[in-house]
N, C-alpha and C positions, 0 to 999 in steps of 0.2 A: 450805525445801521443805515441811516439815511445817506449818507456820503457813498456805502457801497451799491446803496440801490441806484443814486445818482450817477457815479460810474459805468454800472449797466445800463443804464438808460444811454451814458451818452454811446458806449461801445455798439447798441442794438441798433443805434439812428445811424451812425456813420458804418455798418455794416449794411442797414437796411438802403441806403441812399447809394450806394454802392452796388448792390443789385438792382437797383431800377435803374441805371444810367448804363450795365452794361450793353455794348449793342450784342441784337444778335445777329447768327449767320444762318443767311439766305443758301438753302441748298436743297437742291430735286436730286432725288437719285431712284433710277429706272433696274429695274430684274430685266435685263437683254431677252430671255427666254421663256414664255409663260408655263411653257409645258416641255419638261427636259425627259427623256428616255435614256435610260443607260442598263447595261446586262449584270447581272450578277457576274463578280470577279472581275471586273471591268473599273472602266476608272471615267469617269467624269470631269466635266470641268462648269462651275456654277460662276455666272459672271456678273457684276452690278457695276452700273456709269454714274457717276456722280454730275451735277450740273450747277453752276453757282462757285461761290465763292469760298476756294479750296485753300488749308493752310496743314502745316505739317502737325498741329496740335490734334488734330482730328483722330478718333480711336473707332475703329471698324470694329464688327465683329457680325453671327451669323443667329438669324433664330430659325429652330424647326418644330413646327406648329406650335408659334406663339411662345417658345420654351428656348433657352439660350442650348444653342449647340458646341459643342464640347467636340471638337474635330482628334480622332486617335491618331497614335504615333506616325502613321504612315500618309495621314492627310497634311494639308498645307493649304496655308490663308495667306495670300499676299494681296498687296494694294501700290498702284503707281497714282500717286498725288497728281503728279504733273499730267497724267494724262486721264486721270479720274476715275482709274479702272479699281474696282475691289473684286479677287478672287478666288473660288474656293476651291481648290483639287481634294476631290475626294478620289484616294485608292484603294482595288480592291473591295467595291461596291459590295458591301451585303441588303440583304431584304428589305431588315431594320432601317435602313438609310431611307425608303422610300416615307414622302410626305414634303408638307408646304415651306418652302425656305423665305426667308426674308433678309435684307442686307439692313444691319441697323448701322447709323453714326450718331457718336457722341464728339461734344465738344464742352469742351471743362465739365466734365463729369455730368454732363444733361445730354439727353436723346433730343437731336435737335431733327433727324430724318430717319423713316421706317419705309422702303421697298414695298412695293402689292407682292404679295406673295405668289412665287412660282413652284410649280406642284414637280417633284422628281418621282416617276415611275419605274420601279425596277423591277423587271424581266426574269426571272426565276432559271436558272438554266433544268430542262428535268434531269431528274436523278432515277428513271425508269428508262424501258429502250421502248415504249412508243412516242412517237411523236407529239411536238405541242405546237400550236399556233398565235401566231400573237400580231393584233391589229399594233399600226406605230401612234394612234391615236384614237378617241371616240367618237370626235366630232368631227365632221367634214363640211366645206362647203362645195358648190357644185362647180368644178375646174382645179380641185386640189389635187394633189398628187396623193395616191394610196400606197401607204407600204406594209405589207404583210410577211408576215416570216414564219418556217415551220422548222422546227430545230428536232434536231435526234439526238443520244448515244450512241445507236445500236454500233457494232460494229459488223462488219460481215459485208457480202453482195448484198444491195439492195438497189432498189429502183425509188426515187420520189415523184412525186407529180402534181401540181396545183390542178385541182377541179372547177369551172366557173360555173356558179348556179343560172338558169335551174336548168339545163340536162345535164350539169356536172360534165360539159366539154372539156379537154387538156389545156390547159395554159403555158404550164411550163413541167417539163422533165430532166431530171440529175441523177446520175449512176455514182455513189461514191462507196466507199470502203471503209471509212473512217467516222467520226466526227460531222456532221454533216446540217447545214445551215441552209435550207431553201427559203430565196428572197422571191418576190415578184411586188410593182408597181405595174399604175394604171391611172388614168384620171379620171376622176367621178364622176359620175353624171345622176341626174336626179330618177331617174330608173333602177340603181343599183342602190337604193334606200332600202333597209332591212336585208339586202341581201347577202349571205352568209357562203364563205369559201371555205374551200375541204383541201386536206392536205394530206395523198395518199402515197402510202409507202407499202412495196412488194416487196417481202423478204425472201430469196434462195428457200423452196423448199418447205414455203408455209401455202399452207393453200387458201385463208382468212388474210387478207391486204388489210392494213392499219390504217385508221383515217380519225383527222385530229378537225374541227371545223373552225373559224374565225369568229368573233361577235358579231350581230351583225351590224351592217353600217349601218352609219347615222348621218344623214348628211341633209342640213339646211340652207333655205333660199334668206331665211329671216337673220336680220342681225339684231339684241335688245341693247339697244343704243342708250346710256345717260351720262350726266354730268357733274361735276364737283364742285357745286358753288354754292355760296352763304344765301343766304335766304333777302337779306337787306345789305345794301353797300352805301356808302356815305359818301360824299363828293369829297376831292381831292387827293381819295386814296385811292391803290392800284388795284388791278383785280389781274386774277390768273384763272381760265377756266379748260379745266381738262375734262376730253372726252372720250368714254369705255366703252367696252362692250359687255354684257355677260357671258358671253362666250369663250373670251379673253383668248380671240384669235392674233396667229400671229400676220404682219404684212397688211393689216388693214388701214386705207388711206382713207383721210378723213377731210372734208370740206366743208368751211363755216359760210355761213348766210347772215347777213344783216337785216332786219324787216321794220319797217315801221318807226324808223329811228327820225328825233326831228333836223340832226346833219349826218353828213357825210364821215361814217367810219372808218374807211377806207384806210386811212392815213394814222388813224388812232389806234391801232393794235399791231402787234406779231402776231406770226401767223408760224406755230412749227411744229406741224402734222395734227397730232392728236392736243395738243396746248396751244390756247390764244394768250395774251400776255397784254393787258390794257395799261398805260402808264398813269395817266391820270381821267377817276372818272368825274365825270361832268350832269347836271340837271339834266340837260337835252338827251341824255340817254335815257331817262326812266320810260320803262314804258317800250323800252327795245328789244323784239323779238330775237334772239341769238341761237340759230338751229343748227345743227352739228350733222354730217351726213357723213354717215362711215359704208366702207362697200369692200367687199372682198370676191375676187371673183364673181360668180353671178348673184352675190348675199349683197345685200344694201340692208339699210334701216334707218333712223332719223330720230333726234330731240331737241325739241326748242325750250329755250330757257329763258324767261322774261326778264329784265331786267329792274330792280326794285331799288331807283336811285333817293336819298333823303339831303337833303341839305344839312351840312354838317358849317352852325355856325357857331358853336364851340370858340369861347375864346380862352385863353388860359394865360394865365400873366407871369412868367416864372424869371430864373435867372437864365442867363449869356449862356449857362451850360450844361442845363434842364430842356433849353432851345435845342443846343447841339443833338443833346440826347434825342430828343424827341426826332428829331430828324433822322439820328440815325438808326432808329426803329425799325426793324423789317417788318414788310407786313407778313409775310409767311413764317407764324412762330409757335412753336409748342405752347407758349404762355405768354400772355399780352398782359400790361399791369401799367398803370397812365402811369403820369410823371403826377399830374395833381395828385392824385389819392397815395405818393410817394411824400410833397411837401407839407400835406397836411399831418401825417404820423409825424413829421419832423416838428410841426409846432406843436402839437402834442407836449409831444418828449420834452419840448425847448420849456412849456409849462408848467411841466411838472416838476422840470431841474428850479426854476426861479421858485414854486412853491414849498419846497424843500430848500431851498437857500433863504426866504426870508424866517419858516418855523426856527431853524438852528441859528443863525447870526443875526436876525432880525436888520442885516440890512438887504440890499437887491444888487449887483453889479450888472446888468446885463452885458455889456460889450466884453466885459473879460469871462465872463459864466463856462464860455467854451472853451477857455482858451487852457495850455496846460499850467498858466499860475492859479486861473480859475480856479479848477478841478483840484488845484492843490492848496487853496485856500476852505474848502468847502471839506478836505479834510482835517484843517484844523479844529480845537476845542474853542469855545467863548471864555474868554477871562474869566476867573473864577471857578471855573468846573473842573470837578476833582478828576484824576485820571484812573 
């Protein structure tokens, strides 16, 4: 019995010691679109960029609200490694489809990156012959482009017409026969907040004109601006600090600020768009104000982030290739686990095997304990002991 436990002991250490030295992989991956639109019976195309360091072991897949998606026969998931692309065609859009996508990756069988989630809204086609209306978004800022659409069945003569509140003047008119899609764009302006457009259709021979209305707009000067960053950062190590909006508009540029720093950072970070990328941080940053200023058309907004630097004077004494490891740690990792609290289970284990070696043999061997005459001495019997 001792000899079998001794066995799994040594199999758990050199299984366990094996997981703390694997390196991980460093990878960002971005949802291209925050807010996708597509029509019922229609086909989509959902896309995620990967960023970091790419290899062909890597397993894609999709989630829809927080639930793994199961894409049917006529959909399709492709991924180009070399160019970082993951993406999802969906055909034949039904209702059902609409909700929060997210692009996950694994790599040996662990989630090492999860996508912000992009929202898919889908457009109902009616199945009545009056008309519907439908805004291309909810949220606007002030120089965005508006696009509204009023859709029909009917078949027959008829007349369409956008109305622009409030005298409900003409915008736009279409004579079709068929099938019929009335589009119209405009650029917002903060006057046209709340207000709602009408989408009237004259049919041959009716004397009651059909009219379908828009939500109304919503359109903001405010952007709520924040950031993604630990709370404490230790010197030596890197930092990445991204910055969002809650709005999770698309096209919005973003510009960082230095303040109060005691040098010159200039030279100490990347700078790309909405992510800073610090290589290594230093004392002389604690205490550094880092403001993040996002602006979209006439929308601005703004957040600063202090910087909370600790001297990290951690010494740790290990081997030539507990060293390696530790170096090649990523700091961006699902699960962090030191290497010391890795070598300490190891003496452990190493204690427990010699306490179990001296109860049965009463003698000790340590240098051979590991080795495989070791383990095969430690299942041998004592002289004398019957079998």
């Amino acid at each position: 019995m001792a000899s079998k436990i001794q066995l799994q002991l040594l199999i758990i250490t050199c299984c366990f010691y094996q997981f703390c030295s694997q390196q991980n992989v460093d990878i960002t991956i971005v949802f291209h679109t925050k807010h996708i639109q597509a029509h019922q019976h229609g086909n989509v195309e959902l896309l995620c960029t990967l960023h970091g360091d790419l290899n062909n072991e890597m397993e894609f897949s999709w989630l829809k609200d927080g639930a793994q998606f199961i894409p049917d026969y006529n959909d399709h998931q492709r991924s180009d490694i070399s160019a970082g692309n993951v993406v999802l065609d969906i055909s034949d859009v039904k209702l059902s489809d609409e909700g929060h996508y997210q692009c996950v990756v694994k790599y040996r069988e662990k989630v090492i990156a999860i996508s912000r989630p992009g929202y898919l809204t889908v457009q109902g086609i009616p199945d009545k012959n009056y008309p519907q209306c439908f805004l291309s978004k909810h949220l606007y800022t002030e120089g965005d482009k508006v696009n509204i659409s009023c859709i029909s069945e009917t078949k027959g003569n008829f007349k369409m017409q956008w109305l622009k509140p409030p005298q409900d003047t003409e915008m736009i008119q279409s004579e079709k026969t068929d099938f019929t899609k009335l589009f119209c764009s405009f650029e917002a302006t903060k006057q046209q907040h709340g207000k709602e457009y009408k989408c009237l259709m004259k049919m041959e021979g009716e004397q009651v004109p059909r009219v379908c209305s828009t939500k109304a707009l919503n359109i903001t000067n405010q952007l709520h601006v924040y950031t993604t960053t630990p709370e404490f950062i230790y010197t030596g190590k890197s930092l990445n600090i991204t910055c969002d909006t809650k709005e999770h508009f698309e096209d919005v540029s973003y510009t960082w600020i230095f303040e109060n720093c005691s040098s010159d950072m200039s030279n100490k970070f990347i700078n790309m768009n909405e992510k800073i990328y610090i290589n290594t941080i230093d004392m002389d940053m604690n205490g550094c104000h880092v403001t993040c200023k996002a602006a979209k058309n006439m929308a601005t907004g703004n957040y600063t982030y202090v910087m909370k630097v600790i001297q990290n004077d951690q010494e740790i004494n290990v081997s030539s290739l507990s060293v390696q490891a530790l170096k090649d740690e990523s700091e961006i990792s699902t699960i962090v686990l030191t290497t010391s609290s890795c070598f300490i289970f190891i003496i452990v284990a190493i204690a427990l095997l010699i306490k179990y070696k001296k109860k049965n043999t009463g003698t000790l061997d340590i240098p051979g304990i590991l080795t495989p005459q070791g383990i095969r001495s430690m299942n041998r019997k004592p002289k004398g002991e019957s079998v």
